[in-house]
PDB file of N, CA, C and O in Angstrom:
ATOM      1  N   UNK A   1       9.962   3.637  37.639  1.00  0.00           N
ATOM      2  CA  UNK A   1       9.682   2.838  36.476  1.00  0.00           C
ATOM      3  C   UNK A   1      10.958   2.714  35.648  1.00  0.00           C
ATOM      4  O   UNK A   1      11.569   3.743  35.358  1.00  0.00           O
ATOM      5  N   UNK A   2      11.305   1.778  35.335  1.00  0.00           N
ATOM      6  CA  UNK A   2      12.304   1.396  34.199  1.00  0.00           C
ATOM      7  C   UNK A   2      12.339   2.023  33.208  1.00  0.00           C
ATOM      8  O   UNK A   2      11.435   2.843  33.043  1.00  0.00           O
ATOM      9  N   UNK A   3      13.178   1.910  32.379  1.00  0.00           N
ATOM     10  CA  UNK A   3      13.317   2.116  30.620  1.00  0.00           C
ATOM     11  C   UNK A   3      12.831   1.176  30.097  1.00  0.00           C
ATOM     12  O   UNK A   3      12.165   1.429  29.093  1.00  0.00           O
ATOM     13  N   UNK A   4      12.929  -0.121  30.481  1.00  0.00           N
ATOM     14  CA  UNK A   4      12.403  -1.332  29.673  1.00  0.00           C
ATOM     15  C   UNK A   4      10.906  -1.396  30.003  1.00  0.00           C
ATOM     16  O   UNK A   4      10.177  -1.941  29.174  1.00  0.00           O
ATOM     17  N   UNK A   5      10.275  -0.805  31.332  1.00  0.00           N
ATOM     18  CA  UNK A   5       8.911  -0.852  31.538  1.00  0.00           C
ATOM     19  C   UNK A   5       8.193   0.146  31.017  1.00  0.00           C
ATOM     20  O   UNK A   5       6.970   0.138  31.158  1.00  0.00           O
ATOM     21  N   UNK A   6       8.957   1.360  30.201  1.00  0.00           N
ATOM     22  CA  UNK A   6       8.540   2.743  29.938  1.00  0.00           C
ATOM     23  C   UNK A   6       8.509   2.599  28.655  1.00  0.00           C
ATOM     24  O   UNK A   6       7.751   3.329  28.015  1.00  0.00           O
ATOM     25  N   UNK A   7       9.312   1.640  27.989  1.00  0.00           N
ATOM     26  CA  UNK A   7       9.371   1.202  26.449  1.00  0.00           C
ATOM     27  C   UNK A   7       7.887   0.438  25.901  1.00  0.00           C
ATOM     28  O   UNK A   7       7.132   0.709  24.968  1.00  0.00           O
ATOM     29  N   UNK A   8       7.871  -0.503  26.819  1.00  0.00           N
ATOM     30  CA  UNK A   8       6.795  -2.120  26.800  1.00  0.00           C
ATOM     31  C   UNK A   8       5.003  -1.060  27.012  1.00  0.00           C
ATOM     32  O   UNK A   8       3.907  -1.468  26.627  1.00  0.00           O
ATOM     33  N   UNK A   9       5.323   0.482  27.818  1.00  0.00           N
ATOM     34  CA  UNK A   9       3.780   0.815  27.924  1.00  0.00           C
ATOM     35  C   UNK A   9       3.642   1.528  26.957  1.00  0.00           C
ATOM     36  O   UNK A   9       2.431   1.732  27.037  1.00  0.00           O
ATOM     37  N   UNK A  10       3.963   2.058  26.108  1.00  0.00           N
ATOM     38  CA  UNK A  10       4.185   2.656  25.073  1.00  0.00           C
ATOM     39  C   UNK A  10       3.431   1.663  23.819  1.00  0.00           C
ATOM     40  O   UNK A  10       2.522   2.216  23.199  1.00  0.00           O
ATOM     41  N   UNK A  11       3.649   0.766  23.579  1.00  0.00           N
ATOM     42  CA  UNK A  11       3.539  -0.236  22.566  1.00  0.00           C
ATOM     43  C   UNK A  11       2.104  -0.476  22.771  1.00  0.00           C
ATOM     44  O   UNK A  11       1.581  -0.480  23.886  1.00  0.00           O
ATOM     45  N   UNK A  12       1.524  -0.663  21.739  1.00  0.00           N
ATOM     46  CA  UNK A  12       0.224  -1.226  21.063  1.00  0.00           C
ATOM     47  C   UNK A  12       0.366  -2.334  21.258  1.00  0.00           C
ATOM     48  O   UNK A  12       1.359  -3.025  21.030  1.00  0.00           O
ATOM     49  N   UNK A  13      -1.541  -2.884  22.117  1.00  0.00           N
ATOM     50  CA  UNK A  13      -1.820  -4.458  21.794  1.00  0.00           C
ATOM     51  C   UNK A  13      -1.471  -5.608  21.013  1.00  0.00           C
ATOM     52  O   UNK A  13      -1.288  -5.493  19.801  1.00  0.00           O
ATOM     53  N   UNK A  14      -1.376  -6.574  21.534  1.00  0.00           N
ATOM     54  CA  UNK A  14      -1.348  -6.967  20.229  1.00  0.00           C
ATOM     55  C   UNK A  14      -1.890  -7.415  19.263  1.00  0.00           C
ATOM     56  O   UNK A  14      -1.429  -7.992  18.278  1.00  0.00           O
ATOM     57  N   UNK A  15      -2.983  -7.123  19.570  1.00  0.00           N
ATOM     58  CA  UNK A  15      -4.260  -7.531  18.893  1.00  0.00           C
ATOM     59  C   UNK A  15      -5.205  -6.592  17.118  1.00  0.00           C
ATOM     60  O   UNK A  15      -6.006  -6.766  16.200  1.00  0.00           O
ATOM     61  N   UNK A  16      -3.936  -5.312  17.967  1.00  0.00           N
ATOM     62  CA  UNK A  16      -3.198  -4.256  16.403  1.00  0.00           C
ATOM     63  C   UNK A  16      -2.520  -4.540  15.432  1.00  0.00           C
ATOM     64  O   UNK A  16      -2.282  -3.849  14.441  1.00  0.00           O
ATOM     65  N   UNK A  17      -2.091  -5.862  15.752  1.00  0.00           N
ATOM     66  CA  UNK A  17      -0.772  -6.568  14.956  1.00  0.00           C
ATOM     67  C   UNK A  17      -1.128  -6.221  13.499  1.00  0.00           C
ATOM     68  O   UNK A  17      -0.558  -5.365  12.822  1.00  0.00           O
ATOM     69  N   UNK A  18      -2.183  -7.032  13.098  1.00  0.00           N
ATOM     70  CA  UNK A  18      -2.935  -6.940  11.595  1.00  0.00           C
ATOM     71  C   UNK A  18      -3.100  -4.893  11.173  1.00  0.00           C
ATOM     72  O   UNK A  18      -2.528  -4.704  10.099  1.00  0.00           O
ATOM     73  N   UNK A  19      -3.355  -4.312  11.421  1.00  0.00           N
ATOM     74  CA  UNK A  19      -3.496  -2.731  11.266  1.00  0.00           C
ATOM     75  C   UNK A  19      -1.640  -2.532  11.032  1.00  0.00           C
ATOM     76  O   UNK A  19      -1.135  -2.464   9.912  1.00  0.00           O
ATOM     77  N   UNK A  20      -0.881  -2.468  12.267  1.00  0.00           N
ATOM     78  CA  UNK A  20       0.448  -1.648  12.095  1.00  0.00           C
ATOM     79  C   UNK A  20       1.662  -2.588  11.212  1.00  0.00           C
ATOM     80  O   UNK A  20       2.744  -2.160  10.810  1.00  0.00           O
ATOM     81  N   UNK A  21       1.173  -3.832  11.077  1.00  0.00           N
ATOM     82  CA  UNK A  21       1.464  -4.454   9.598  1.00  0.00           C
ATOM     83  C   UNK A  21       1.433  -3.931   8.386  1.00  0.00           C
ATOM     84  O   UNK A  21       2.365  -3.683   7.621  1.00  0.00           O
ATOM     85  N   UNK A  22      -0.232  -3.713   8.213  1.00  0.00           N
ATOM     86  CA  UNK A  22      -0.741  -2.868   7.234  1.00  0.00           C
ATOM     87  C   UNK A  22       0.015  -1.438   6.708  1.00  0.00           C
ATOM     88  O   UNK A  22       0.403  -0.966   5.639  1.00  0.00           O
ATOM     89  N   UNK A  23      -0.019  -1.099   7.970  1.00  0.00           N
ATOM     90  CA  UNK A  23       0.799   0.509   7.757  1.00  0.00           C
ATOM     91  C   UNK A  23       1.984   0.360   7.878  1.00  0.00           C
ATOM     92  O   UNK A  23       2.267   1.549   8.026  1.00  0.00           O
ATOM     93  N   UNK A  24       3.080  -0.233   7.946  1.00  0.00           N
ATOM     94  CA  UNK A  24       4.350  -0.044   7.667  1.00  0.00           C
ATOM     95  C   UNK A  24       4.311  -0.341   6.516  1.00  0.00           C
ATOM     96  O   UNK A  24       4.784   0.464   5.713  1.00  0.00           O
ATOM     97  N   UNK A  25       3.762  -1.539   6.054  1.00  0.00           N
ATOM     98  CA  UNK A  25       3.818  -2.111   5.001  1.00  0.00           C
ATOM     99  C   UNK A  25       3.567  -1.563   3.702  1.00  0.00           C
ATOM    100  O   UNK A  25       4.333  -1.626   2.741  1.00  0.00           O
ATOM    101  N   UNK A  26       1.962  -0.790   3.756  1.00  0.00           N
ATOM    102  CA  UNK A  26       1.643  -0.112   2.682  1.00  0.00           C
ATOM    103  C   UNK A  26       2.539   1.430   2.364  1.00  0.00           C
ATOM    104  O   UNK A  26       2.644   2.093   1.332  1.00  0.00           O
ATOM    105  N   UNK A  27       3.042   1.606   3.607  1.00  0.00           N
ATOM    106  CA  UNK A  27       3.655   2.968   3.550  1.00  0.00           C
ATOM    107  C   UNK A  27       5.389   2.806   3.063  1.00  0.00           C
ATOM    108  O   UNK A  27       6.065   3.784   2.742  1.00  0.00           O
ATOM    109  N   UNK A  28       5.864   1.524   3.087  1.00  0.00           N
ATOM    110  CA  UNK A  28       6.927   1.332   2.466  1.00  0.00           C
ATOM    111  C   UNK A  28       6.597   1.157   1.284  1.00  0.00           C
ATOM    112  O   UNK A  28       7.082   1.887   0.420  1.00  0.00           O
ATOM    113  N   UNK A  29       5.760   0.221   0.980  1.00  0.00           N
ATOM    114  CA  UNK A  29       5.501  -0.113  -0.747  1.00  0.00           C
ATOM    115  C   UNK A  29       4.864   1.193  -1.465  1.00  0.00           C
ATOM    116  O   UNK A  29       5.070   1.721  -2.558  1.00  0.00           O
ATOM    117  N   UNK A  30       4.295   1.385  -0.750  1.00  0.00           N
ATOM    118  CA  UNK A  30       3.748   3.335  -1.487  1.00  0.00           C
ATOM    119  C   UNK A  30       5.090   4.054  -1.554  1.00  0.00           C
ATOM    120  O   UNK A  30       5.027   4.886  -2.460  1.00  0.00           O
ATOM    121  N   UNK A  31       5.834   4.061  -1.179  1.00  0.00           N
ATOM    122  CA  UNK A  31       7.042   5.366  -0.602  1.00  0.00           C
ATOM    123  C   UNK A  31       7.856   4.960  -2.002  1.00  0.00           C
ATOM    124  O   UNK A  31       8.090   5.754  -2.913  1.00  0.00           O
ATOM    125  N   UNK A  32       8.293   3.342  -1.972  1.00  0.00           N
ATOM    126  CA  UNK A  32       8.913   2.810  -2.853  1.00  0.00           C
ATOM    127  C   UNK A  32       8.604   3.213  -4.440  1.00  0.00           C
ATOM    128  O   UNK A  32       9.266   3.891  -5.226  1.00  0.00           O
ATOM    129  N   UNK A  33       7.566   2.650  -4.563  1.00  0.00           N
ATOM    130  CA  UNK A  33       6.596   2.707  -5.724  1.00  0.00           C
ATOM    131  C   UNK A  33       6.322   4.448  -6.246  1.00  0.00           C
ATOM    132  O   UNK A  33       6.618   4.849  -7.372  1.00  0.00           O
ATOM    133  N   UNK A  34       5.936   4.989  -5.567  1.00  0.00           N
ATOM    134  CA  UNK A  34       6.346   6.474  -5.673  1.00  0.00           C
ATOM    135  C   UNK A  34       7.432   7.190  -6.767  1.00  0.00           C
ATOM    136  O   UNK A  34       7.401   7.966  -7.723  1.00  0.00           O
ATOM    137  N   UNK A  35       8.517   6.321  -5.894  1.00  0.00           N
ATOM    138  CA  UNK A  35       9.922   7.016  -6.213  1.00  0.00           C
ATOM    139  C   UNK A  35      10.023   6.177  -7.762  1.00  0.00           C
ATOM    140  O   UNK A  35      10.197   6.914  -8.732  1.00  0.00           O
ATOM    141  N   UNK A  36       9.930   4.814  -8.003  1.00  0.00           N
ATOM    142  CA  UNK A  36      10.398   4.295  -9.392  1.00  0.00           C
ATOM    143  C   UNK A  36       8.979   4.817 -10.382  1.00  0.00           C
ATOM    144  O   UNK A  36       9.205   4.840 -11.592  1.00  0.00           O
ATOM    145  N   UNK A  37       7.706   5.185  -9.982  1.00  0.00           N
ATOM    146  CA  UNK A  37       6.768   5.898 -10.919  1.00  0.00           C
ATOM    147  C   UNK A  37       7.245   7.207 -11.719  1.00  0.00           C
ATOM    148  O   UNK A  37       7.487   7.435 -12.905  1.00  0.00           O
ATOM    149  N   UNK A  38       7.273   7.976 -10.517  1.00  0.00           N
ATOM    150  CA  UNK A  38       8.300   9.170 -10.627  1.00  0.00           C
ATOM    151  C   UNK A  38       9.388   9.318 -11.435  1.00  0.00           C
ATOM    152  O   UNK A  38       9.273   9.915 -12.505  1.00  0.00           O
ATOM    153  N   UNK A  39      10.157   8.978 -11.169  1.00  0.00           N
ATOM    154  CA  UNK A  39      11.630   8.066 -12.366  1.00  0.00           C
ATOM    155  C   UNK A  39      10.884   7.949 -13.703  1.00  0.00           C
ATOM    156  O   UNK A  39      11.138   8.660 -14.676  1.00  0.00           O
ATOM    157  N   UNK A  40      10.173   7.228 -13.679  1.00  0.00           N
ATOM    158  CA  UNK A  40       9.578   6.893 -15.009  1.00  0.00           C
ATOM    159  C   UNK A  40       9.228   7.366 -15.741  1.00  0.00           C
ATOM    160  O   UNK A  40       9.559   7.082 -16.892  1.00  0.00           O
ATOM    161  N   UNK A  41       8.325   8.391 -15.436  1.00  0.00           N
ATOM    162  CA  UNK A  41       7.338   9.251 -15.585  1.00  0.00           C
ATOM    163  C   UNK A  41       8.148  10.762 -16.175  1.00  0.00           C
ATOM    164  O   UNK A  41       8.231  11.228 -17.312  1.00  0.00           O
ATOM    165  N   UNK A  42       8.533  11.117 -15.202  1.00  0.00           N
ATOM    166  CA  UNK A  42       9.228  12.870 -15.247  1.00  0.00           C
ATOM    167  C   UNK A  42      10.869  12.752 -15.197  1.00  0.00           C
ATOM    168  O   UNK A  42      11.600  13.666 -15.577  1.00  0.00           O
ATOM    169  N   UNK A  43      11.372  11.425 -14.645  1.00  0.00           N
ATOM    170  CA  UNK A  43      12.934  11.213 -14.754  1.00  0.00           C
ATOM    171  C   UNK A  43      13.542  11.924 -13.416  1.00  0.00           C
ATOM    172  O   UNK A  43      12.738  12.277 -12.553  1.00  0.00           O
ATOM    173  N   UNK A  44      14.885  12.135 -13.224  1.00  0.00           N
ATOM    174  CA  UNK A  44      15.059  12.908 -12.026  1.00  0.00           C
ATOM    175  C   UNK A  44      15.541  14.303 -12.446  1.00  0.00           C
ATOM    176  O   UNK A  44      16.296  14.575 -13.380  1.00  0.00           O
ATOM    177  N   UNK A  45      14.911  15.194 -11.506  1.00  0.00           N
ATOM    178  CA  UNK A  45      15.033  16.241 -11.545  1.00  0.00           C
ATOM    179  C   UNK A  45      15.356  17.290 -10.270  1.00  0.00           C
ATOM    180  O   UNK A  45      15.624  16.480  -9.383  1.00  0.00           O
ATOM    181  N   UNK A  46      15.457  18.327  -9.799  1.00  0.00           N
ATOM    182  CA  UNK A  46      15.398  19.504  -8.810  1.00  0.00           C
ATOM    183  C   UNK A  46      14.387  18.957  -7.862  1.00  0.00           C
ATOM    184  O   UNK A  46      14.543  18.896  -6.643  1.00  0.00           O
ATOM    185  N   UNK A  47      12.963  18.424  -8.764  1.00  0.00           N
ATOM    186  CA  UNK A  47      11.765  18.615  -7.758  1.00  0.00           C
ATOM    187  C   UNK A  47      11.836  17.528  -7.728  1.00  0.00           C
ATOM    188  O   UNK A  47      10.618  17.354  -7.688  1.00  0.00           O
ATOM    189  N   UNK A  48      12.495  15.878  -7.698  1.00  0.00           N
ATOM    190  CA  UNK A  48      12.210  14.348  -7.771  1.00  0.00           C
ATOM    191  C   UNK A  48      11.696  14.659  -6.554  1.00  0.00           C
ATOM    192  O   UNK A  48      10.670  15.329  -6.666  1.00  0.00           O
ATOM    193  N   UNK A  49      12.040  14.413  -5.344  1.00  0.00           N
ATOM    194  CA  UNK A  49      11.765  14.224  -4.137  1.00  0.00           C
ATOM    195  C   UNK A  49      10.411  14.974  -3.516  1.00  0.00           C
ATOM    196  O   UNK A  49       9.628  14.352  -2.798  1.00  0.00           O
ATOM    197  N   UNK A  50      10.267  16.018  -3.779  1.00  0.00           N
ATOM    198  CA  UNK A  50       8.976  16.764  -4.239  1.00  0.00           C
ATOM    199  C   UNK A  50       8.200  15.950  -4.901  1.00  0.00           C
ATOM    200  O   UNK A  50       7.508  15.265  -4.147  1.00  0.00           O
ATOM    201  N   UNK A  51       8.001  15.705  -6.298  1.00  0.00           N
ATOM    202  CA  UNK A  51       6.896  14.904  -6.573  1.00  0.00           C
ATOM    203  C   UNK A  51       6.939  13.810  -6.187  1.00  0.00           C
ATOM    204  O   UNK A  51       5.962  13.082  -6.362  1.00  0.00           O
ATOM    205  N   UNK A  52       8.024  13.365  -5.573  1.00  0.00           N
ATOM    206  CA  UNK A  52       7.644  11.646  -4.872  1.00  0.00           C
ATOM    207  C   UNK A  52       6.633  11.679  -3.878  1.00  0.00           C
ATOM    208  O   UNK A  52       5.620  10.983  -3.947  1.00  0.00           O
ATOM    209  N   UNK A  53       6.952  12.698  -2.687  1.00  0.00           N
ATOM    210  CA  UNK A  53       6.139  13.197  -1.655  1.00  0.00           C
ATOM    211  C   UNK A  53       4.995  13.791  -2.120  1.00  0.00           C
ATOM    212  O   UNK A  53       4.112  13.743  -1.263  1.00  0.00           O
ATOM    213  N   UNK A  54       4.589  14.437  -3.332  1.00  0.00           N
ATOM    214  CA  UNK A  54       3.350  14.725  -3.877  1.00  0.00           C
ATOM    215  C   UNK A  54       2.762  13.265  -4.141  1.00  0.00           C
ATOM    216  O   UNK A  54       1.725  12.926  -3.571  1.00  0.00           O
ATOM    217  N   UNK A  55       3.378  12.473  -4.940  1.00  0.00           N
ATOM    218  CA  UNK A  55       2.730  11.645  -5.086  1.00  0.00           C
ATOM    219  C   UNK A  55       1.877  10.480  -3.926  1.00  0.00           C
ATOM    220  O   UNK A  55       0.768   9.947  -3.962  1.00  0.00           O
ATOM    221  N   UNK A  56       3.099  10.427  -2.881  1.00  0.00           N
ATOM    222  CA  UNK A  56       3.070   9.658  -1.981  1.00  0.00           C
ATOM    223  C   UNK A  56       1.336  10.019  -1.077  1.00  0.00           C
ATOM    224  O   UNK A  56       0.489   9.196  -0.729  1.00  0.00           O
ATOM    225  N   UNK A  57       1.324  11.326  -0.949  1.00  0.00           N
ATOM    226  CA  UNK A  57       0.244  11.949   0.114  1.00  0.00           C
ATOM    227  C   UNK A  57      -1.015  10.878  -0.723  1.00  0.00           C
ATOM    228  O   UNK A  57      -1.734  10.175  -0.013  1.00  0.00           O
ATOM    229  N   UNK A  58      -1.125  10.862  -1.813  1.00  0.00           N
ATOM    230  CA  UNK A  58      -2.344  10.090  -2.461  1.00  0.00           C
ATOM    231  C   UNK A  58      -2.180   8.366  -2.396  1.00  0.00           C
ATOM    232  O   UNK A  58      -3.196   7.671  -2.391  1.00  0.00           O
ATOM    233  N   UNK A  59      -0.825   7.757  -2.349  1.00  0.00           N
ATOM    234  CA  UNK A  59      -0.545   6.581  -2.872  1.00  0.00           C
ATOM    235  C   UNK A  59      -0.823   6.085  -1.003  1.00  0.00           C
ATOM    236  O   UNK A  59      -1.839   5.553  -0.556  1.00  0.00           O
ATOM    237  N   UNK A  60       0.022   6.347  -0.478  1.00  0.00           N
ATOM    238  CA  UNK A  60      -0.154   6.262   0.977  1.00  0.00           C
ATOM    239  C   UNK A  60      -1.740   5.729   1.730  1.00  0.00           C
ATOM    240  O   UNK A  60      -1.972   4.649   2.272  1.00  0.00           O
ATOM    241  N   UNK A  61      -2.197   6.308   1.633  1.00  0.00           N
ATOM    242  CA  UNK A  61      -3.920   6.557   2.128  1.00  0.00           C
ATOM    243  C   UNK A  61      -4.162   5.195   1.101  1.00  0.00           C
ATOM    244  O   UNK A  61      -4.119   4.071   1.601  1.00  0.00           O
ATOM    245  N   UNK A  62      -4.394   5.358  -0.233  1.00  0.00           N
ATOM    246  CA  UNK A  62      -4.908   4.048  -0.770  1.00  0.00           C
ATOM    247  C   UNK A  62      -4.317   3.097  -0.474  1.00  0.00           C
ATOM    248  O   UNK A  62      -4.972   2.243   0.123  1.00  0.00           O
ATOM    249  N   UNK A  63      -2.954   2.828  -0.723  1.00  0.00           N
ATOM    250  CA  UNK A  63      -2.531   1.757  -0.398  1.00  0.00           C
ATOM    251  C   UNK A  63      -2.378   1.043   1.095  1.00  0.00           C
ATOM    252  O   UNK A  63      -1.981  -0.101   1.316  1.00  0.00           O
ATOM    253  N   UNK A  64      -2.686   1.762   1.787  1.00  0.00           N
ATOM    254  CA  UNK A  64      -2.756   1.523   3.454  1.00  0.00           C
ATOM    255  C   UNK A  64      -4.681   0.617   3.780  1.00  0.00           C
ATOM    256  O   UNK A  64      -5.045  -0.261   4.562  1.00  0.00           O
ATOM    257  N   UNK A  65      -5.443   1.467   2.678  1.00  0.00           N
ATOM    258  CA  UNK A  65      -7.305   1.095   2.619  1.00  0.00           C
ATOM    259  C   UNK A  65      -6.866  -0.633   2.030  1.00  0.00           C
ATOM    260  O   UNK A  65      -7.024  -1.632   2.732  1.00  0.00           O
ATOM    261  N   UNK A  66      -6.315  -0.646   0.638  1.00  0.00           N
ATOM    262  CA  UNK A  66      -6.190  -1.702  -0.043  1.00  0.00           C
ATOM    263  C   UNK A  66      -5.225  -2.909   0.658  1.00  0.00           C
ATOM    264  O   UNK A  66      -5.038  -3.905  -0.041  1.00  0.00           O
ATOM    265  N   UNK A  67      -4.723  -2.878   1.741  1.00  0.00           N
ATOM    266  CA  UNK A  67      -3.970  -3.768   2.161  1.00  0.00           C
ATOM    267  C   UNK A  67      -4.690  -3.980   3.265  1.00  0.00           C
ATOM    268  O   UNK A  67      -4.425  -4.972   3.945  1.00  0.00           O
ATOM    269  N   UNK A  68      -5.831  -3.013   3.690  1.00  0.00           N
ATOM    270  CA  UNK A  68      -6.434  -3.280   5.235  1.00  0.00           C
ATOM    271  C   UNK A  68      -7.632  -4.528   4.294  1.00  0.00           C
ATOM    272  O   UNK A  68      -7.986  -5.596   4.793  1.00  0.00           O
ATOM    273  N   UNK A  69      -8.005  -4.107   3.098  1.00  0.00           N
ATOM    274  CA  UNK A  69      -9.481  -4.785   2.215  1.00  0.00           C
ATOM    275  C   UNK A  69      -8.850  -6.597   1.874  1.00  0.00           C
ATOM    276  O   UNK A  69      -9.608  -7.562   1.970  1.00  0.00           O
ATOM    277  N   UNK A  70      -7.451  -6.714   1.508  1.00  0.00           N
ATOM    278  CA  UNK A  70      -7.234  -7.742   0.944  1.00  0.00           C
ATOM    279  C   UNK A  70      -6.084  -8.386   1.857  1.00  0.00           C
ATOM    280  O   UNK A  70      -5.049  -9.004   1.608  1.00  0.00           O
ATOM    281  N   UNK A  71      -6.523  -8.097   2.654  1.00  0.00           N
ATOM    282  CA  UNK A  71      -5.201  -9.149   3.925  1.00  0.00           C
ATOM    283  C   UNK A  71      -5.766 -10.367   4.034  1.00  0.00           C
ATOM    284  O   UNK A  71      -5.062 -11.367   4.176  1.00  0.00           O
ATOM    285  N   UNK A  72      -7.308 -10.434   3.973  1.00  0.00           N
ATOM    286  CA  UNK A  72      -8.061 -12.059   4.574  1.00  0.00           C
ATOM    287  C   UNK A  72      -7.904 -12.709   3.026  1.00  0.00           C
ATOM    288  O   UNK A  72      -7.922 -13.932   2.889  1.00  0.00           O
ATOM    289  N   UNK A  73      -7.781 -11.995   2.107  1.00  0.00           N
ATOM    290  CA  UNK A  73      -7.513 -12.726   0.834  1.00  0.00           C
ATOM    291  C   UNK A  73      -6.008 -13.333   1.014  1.00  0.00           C
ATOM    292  O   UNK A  73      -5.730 -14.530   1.088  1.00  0.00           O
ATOM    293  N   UNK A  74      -5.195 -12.345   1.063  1.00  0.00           N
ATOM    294  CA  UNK A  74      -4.017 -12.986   1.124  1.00  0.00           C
ATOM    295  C   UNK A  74      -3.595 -13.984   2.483  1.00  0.00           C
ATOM    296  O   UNK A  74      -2.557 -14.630   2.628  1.00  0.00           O
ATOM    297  N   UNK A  75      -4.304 -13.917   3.046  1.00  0.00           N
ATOM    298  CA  UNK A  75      -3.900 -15.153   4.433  1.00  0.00           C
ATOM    299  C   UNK A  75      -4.509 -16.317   3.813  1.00  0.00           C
ATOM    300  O   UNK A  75      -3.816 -17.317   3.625  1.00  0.00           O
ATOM    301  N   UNK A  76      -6.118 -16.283   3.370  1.00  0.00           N
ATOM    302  CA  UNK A  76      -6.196 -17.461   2.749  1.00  0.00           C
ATOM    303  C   UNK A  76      -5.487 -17.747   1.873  1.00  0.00           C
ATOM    304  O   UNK A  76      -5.203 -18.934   1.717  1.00  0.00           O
ATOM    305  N   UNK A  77      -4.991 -16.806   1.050  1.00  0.00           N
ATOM    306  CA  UNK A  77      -4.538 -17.802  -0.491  1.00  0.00           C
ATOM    307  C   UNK A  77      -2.915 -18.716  -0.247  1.00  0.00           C
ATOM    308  O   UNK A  77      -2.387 -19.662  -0.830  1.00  0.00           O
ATOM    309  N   UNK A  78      -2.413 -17.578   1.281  1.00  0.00           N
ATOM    310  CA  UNK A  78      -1.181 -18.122   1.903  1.00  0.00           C
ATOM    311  C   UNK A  78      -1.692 -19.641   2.543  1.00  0.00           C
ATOM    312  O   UNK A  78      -1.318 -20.684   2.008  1.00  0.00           O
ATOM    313  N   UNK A  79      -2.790 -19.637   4.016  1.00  0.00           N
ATOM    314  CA  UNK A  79      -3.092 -20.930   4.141  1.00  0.00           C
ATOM    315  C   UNK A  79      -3.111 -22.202   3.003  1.00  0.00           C
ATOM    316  O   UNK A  79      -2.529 -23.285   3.074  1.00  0.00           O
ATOM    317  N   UNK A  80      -3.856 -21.754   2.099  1.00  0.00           N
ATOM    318  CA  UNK A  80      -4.051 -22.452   0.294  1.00  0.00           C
ATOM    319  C   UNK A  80      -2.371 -23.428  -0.123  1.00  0.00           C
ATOM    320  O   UNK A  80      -2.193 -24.640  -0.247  1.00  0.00           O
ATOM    321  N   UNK A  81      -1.289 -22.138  -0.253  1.00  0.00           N
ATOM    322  CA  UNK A  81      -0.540 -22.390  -0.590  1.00  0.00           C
ATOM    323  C   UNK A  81       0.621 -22.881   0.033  1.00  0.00           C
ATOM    324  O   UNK A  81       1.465 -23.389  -0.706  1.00  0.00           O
ATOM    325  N   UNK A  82       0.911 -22.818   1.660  1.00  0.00           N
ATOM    326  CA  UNK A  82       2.041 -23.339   2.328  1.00  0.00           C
ATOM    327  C   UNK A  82       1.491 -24.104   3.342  1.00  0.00           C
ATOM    328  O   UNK A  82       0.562 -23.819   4.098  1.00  0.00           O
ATOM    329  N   UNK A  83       2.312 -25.323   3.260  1.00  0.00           N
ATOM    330  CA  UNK A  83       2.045 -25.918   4.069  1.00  0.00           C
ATOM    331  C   UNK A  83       2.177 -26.020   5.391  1.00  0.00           C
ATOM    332  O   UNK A  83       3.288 -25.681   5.797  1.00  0.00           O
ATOM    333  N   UNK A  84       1.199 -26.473   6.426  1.00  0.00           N
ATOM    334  CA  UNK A  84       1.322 -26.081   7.800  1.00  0.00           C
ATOM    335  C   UNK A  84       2.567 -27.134   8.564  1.00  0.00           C
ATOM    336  O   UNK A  84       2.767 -28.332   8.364  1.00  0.00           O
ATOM    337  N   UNK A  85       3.224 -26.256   9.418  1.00  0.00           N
ATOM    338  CA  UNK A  85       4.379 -27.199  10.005  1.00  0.00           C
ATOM    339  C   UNK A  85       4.593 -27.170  10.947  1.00  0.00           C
ATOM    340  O   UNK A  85       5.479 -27.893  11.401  1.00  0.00           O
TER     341      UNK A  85
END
């Protein structure tokens, strides 16, 4: 077996597309969002990175539920708003 055929079986359907969207997605914008709350909040300190990752374990999980709940919202309101080409 190849490297390129050992890579390609590895990979998720694509019919996952909508889910591992979700989760990169929410887990960057959580990770992000985290860190400038944090900042805000307590400023930087010894433990910043610590409470980012405290924070994150909670922000993560919701924001991963809330992007799986409002994706058909946002595709329609995208269909709505750009035009097809």
């Amino acid at each position: 077996m190849t490297q390129q055929s050992l890579t390609a079986s590895r990979k998720l359907h694509p019919r996952f597309t909508p889910v591992v969207f979700a989760f990169y997605m929410s887990g960057i914008m959580a990770f992000l969002i985290c860190m400038v709350v944090t900042a805000a909040n307590r400023g930087f300190s010894d433990q910043y990175f610590l409470q980012v990752l405290n924070a994150y374990k909670l922000a993560m999980p919701v924001a991963f539920v809330c992007v799986m709940i409002v994706r058909p919202l946002v595709v329609k309101l995208v269909s709505w708003t750009v035009q097809q080409g």
